[in-house]
GUDRENRO-219972 format. One record per residue (C-alpha): residue in three letters; z, x, y. Coordinates in steps of 0.25 Angstrom, whole numbers, padded with zeros to 4 digits. Layout:
BEGIN
{rec 'ALA'; {Z; X; Y}}
...
END
This chain:
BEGIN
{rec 'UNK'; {0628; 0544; 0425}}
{rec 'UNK'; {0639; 0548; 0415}}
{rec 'UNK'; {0653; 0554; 0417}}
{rec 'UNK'; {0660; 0555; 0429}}
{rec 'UNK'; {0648; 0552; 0438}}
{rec 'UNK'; {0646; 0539; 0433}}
{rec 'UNK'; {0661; 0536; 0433}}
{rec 'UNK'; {0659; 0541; 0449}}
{rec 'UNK'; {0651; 0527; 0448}}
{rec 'UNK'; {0660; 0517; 0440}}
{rec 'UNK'; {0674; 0518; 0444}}
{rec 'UNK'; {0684; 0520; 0455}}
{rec 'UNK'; {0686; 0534; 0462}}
{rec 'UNK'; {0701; 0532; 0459}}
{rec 'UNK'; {0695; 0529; 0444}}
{rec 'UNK'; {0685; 0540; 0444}}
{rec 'UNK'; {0696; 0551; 0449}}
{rec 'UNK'; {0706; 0547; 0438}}
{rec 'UNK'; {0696; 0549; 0428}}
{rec 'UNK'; {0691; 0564; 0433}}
{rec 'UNK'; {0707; 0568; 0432}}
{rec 'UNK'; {0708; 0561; 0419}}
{rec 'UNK'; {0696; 0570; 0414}}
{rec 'UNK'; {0701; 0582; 0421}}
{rec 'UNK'; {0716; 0583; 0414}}
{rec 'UNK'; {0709; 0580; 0402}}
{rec 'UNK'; {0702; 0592; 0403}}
{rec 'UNK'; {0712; 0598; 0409}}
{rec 'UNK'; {0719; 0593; 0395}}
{rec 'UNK'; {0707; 0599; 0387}}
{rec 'UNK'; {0706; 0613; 0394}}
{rec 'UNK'; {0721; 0615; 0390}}
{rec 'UNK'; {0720; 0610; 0375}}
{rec 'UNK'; {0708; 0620; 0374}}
{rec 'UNK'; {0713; 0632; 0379}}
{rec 'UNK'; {0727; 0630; 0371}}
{rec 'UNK'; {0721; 0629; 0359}}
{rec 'UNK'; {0713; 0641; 0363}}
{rec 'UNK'; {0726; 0647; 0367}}
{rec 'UNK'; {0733; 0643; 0354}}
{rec 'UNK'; {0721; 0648; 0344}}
{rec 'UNK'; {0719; 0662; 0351}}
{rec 'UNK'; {0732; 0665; 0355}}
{rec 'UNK'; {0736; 0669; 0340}}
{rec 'UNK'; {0725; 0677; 0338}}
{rec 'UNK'; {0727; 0692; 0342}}
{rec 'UNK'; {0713; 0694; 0346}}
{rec 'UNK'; {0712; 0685; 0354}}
{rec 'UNK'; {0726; 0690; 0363}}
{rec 'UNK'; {0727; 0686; 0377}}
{rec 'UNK'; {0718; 0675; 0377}}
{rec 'UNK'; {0727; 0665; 0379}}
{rec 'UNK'; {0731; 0668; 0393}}
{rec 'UNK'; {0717; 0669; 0397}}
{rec 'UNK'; {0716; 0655; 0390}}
{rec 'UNK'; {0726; 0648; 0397}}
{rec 'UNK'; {0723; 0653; 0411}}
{rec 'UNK'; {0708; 0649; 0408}}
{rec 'UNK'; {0715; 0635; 0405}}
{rec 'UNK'; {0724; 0634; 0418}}
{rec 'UNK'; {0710; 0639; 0427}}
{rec 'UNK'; {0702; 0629; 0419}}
{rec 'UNK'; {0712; 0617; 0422}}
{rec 'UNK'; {0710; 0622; 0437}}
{rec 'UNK'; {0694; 0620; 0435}}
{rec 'UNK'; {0696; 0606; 0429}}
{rec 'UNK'; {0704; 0601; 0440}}
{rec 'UNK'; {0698; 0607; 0452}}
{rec 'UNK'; {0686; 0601; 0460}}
{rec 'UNK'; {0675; 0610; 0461}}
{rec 'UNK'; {0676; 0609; 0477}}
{rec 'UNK'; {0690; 0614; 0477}}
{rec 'UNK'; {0691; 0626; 0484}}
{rec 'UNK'; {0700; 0631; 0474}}
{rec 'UNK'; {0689; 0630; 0463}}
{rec 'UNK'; {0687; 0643; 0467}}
{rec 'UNK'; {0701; 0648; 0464}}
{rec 'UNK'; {0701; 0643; 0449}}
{rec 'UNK'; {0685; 0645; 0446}}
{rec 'UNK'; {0686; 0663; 0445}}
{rec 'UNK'; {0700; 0663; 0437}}
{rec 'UNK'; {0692; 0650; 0428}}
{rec 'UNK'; {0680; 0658; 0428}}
{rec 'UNK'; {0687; 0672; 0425}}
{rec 'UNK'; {0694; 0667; 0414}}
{rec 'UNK'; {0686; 0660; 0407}}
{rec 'UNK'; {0678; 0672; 0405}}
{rec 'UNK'; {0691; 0681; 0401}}
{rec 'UNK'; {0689; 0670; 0388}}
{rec 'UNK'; {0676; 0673; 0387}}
{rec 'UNK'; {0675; 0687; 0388}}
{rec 'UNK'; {0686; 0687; 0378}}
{rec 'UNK'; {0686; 0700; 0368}}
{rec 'UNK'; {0698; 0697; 0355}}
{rec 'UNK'; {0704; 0711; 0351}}
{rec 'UNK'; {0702; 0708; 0335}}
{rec 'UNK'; {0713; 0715; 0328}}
{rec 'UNK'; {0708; 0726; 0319}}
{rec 'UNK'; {0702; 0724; 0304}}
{rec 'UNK'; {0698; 0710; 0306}}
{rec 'UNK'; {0688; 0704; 0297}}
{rec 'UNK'; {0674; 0699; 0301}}
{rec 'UNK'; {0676; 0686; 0300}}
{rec 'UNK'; {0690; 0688; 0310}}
{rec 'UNK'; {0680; 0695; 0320}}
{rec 'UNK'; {0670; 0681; 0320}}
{rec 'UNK'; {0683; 0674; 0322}}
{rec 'UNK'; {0687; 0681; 0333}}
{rec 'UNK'; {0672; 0679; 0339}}
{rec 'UNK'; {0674; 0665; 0336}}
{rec 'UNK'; {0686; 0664; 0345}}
{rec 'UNK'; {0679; 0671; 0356}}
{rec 'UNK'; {0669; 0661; 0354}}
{rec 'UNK'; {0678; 0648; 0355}}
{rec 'UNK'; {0686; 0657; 0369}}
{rec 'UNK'; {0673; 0656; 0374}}
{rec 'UNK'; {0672; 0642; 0372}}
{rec 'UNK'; {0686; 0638; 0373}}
{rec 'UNK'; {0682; 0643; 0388}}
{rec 'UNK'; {0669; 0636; 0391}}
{rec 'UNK'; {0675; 0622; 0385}}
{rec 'UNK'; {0687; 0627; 0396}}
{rec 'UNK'; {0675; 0628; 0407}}
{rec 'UNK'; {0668; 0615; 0403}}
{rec 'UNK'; {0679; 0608; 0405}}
{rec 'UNK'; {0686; 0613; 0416}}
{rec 'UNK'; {0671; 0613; 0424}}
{rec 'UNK'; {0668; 0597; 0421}}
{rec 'UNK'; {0682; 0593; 0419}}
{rec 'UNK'; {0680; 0585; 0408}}
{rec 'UNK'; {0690; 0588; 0395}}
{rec 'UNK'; {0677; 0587; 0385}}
{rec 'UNK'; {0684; 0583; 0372}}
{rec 'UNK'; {0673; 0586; 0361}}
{rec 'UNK'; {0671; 0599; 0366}}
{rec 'UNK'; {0686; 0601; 0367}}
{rec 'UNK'; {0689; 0595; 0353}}
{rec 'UNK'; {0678; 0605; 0346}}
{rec 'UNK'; {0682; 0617; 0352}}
{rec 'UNK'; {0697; 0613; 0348}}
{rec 'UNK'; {0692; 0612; 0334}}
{rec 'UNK'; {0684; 0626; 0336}}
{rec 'UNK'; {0696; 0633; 0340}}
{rec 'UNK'; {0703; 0625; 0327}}
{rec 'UNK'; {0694; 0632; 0318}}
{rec 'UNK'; {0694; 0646; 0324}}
{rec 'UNK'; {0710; 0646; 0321}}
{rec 'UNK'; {0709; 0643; 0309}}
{rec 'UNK'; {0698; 0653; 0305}}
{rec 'UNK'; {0706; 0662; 0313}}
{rec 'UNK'; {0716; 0660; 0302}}
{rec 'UNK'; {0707; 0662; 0291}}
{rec 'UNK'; {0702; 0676; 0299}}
{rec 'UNK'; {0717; 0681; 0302}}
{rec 'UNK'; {0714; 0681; 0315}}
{rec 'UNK'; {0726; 0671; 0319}}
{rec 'UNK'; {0739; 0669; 0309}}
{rec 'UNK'; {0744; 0655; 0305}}
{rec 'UNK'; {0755; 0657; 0312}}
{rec 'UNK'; {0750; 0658; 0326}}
END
């Protein structure tokens, strides 16, 4: 047995509880640390204009998921608006502005590529409510370097 099913086995219900809320805010913690960076390195981009809403309410539904027992009637309030949105991220299209060079337009594919991801990591998490720190940490790290090959593509100023 491993993970929560074995800790069903060796501790208290009181004890077991307190540890499924603990993991549950720290997703909660994760979900929202992801999709501001995500907010923060597309935002700046032209291109990519308007994703950030999409984003954040991805984000808020995603918190809802987390916490939400499958059971709940109310799962089926927060599932279509999660579901719906997450594929608005997907389905993403960035406007690239006019006379961009190819290595910008791989750029740009490259972001929709990490969106993409950005939003399954979002799902994972918010699906088996557990905050998943390596995945986390290298996708942090992926969005790091598209910023700053955006830079060098002038796609995103060092001002924003």
């Amino acid at each position: 047995l491993w993970g929560e099913p074995f800790k069903v086995f060796t501790r208290s219900i009181a004890g077991y509880y307190e540890s499924r809320y603990v993991k549950i805010a720290q997703t909660m913690g994760a979900i929202d640390n992801i999709s501001g960076r995500i907010i923060e390195v597309f935002s700046s981009m032209p291109a990519f204009h308007g994703i950030g809403a999409t984003v954040l309410s991805f984000a808020r539904a995603g918190r809802i998921e987390c916490e939400m027992m499958k059971s709940d009637p109310d799962f089926f309030l927060n599932w279509p608006e999660f579901v719906t949105l997450k594929e608005q991220i997907k389905e993403f299209e960035p406007v690239p502005p006019t006379g961009l060079s190819a290595l910008a337009h791989a750029q740009l594919q490259r972001g929709c590529r990490l969106l993409y991801d950005g939003a399954d990591l979002i799902s994972y998490m918010a699906g088996v409510r557990v905050p998943m720190p390596k995945s986390t940490r290298e996708y942090l790290q992926a969005l790091d370097d598209f910023e700053v090959d955006c830079l060098g593509a002038g796609l995103k100023s060092v001002s924003a």
